[in-house]
C-alpha positions as CSV (number, residue, x, y, z in Angstrom):
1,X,-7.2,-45.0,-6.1
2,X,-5.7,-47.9,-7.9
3,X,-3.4,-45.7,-9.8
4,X,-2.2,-43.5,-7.3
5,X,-1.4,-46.8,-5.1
6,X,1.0,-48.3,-8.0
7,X,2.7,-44.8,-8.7
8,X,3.0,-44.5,-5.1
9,X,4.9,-48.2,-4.6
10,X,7.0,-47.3,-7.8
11,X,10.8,-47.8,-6.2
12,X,12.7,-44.8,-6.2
13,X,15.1,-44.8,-8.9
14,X,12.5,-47.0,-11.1
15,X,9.6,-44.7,-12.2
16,X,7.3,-46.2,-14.5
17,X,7.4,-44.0,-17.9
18,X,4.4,-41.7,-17.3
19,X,6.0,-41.3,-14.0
20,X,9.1,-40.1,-15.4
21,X,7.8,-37.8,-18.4
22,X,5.5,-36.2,-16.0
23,X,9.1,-35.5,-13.7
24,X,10.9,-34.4,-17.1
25,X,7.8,-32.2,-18.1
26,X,7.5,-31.0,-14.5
27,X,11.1,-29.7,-14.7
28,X,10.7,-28.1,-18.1
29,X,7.9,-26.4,-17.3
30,X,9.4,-25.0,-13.8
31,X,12.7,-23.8,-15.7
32,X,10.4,-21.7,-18.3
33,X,8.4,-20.3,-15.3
34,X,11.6,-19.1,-13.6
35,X,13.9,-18.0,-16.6
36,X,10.9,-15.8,-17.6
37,X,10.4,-14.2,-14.3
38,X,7.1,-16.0,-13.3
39,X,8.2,-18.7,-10.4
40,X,4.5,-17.8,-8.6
41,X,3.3,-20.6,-11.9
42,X,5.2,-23.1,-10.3
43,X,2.5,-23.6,-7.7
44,X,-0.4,-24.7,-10.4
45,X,1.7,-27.6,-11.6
46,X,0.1,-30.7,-10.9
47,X,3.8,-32.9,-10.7
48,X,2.2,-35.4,-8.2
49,X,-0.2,-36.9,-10.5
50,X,-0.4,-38.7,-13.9
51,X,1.0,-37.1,-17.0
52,X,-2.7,-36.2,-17.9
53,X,-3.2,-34.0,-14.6
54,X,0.4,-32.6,-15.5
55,X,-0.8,-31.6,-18.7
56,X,-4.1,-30.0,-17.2
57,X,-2.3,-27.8,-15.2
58,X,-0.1,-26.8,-18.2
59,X,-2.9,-26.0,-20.5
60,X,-4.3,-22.8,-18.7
61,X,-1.2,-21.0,-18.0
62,X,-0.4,-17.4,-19.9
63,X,3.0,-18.7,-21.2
64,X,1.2,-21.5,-23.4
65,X,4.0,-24.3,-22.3
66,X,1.1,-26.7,-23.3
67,X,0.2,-25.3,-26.7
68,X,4.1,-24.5,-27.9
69,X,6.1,-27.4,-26.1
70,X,4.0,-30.0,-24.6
71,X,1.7,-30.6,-27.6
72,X,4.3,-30.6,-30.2
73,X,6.0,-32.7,-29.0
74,X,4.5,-35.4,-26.5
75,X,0.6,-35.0,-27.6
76,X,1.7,-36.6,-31.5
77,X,3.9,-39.1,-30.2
78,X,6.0,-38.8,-33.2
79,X,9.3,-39.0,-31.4
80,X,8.8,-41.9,-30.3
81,X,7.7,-44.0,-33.7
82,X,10.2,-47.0,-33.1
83,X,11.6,-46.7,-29.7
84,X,10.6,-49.4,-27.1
85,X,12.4,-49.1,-24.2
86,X,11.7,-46.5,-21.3
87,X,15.4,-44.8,-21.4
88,X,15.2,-44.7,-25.3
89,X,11.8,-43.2,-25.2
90,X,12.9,-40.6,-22.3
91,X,16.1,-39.8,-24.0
92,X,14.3,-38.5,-27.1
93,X,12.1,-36.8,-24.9
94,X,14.5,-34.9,-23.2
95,X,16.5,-34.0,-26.3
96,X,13.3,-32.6,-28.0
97,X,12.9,-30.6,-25.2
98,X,15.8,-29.0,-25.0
99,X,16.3,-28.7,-28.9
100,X,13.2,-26.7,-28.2
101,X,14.5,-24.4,-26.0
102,X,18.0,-24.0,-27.6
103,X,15.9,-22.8,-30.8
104,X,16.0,-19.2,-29.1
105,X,17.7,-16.8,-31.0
106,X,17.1,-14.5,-28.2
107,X,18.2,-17.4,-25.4
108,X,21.4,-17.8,-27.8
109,X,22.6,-14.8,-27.7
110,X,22.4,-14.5,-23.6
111,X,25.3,-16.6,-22.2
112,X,23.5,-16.7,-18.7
113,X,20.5,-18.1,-20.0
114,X,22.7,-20.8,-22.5
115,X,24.5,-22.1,-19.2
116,X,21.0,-22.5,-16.9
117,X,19.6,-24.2,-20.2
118,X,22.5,-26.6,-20.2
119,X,22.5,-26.9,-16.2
120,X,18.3,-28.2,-17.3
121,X,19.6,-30.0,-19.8
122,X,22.0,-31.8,-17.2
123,X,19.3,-32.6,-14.9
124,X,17.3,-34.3,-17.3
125,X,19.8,-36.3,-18.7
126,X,20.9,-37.4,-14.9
127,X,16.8,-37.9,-14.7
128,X,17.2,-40.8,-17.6
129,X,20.2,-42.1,-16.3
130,X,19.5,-42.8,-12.7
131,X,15.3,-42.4,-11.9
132,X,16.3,-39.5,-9.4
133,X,13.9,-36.8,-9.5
134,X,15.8,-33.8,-11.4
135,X,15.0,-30.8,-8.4
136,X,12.8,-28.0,-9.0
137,X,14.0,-25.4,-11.0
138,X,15.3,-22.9,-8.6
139,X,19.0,-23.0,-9.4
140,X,17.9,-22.9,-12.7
141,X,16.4,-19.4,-12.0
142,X,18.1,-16.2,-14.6
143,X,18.9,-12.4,-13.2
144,X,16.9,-11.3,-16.2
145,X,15.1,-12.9,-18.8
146,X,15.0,-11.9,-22.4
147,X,11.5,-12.5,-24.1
148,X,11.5,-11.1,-27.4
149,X,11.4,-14.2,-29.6
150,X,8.2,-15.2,-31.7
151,X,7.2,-18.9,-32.2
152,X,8.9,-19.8,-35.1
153,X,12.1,-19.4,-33.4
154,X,11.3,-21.3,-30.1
155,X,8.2,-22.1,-28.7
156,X,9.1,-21.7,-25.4
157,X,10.8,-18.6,-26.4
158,X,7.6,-17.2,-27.7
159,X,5.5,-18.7,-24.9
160,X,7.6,-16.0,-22.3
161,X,7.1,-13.0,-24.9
162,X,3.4,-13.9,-24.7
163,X,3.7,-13.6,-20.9
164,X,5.9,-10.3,-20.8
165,X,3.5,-8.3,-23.2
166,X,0.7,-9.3,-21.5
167,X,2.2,-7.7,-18.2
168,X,3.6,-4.5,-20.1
169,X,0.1,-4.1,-21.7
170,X,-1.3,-4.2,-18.0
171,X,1.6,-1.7,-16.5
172,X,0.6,0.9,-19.9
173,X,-2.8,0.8,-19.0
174,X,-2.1,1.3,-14.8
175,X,0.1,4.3,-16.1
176,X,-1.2,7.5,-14.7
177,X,-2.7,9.8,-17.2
178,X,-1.0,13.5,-17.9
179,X,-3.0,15.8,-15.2
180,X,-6.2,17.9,-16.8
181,X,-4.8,21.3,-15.1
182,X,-1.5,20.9,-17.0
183,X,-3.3,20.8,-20.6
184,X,-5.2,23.8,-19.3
185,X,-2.8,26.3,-18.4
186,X,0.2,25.7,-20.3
187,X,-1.0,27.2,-23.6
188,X,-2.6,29.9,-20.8
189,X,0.8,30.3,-19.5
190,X,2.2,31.1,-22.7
191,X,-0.8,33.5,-23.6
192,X,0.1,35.2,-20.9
193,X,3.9,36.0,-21.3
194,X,3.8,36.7,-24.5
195,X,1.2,39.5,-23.0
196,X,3.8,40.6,-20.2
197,X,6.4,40.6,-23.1
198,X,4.0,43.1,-25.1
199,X,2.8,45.5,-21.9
200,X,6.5,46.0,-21.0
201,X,7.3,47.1,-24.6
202,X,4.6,49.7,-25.0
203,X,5.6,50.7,-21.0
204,X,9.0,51.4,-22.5
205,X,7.9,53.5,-25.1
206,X,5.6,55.6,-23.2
207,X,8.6,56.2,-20.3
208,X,10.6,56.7,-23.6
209,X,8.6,59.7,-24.7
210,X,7.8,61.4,-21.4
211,X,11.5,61.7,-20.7
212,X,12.3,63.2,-23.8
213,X,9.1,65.7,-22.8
214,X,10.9,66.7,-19.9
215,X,14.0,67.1,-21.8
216,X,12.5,69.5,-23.9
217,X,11.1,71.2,-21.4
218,X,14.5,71.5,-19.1
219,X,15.8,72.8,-22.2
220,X,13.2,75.9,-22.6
221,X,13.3,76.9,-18.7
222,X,15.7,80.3,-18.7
């Protein structure tokens, strides 16, 4: 109760540094969810609490944000070896996170997804600068989102792939089966044209030799 009574009397424009990496993270983590076409994850971020309830909330999700961003990079602490001043410390931060995110090959090559990264990357820095909370994502959200990339070439990156093979496994699986009646009948079908094809030969040659028959027999009348 203590805690949440000295976040809550933090002045805005001053947050305290868990404060402002759990805004940073929170920020991150809602532009992933939107540029890879899940905004409905949004709602289990926990941005109102300490940066251990932020990180909860990040561990469960299906795009691993908390196994291929988060931990790298805020869980060692590495990035901060030397820095000990709040702005330094958040600077780093948000240049890891981005650097991160940039790492894309895939997100490289999509100049829509380049500019939302920078208009994050804006945010963040504006974040540092001033202590104003940096929005929500949504303006931040892409008309399509390319989710091809593996791990080693973005963490994030692979974090969405995870997500969109996961749903395309799901939509394979829902896909309706071919029908039982149409592996039955059409080798039947076939069986029975090819017998169609045969009867109307040997019709043919019986007409064939009844007319000449009655050729013959014109022929012998006197």
């Amino acid at each position: 109760m203590a805690g949440a009574e000295a976040r809550a009397q933090t002045p805005l424009g001053q947050p305290s540094l868990d404060e402002a990496k759990v805004q940073i993270w929170c920020a991150t983590a809602r532009y992933v969810y939107e540029d890879a076409g899940r905004p409905n994850l949004k709602r289990t971020l926990r941005c109102g609490g300490s940066l251990p309830d932020l990180a909860a909330s990040l561990r469960p999700d299906s795009l691993r944000i908390y196994s291929l961003l988060y931990q790298p990079i805020e869980s060692k602490g590495k990035i901060y070896k030397g820095l000990k001043d709040t702005p330094a410390r958040l600077g780093v931060l948000t240049k890891a996170i981005v650097a991160k995110l940039r790492a894309s090959p895939a997100r490289q090559r999509d100049p829509a997804r380049l500019a939302r990264l920078q208009v994050l990357e804006k945010r963040l820095t504006d974040y540092v600068q001033t202590g104003l909370p940096p929005g929500n994502g949504r303006d931040d959200e892409a008309p399509d989102a390319d989710t091809t990339a593996r791990a080693a070439t973005g963490p994030a990156e692979a974090a969405e792939a995870a997500g969109q093979v996961a749903l395309g496994g799901r939509a394979a699986s829902a896909a309706p089966a071919e029908p039982l009646l149409n592996r039955v009948f059409a080798p039947l079908a076939l069986i029975l044209s090819m017998l169609s094809l045969v009867l109307f030969a040997v019709l043919r040659a019986s007409m064939g030799r009844e007319l000449r028959q009655l050729r013959r027999l014109a022929s012998l009348a006197p």
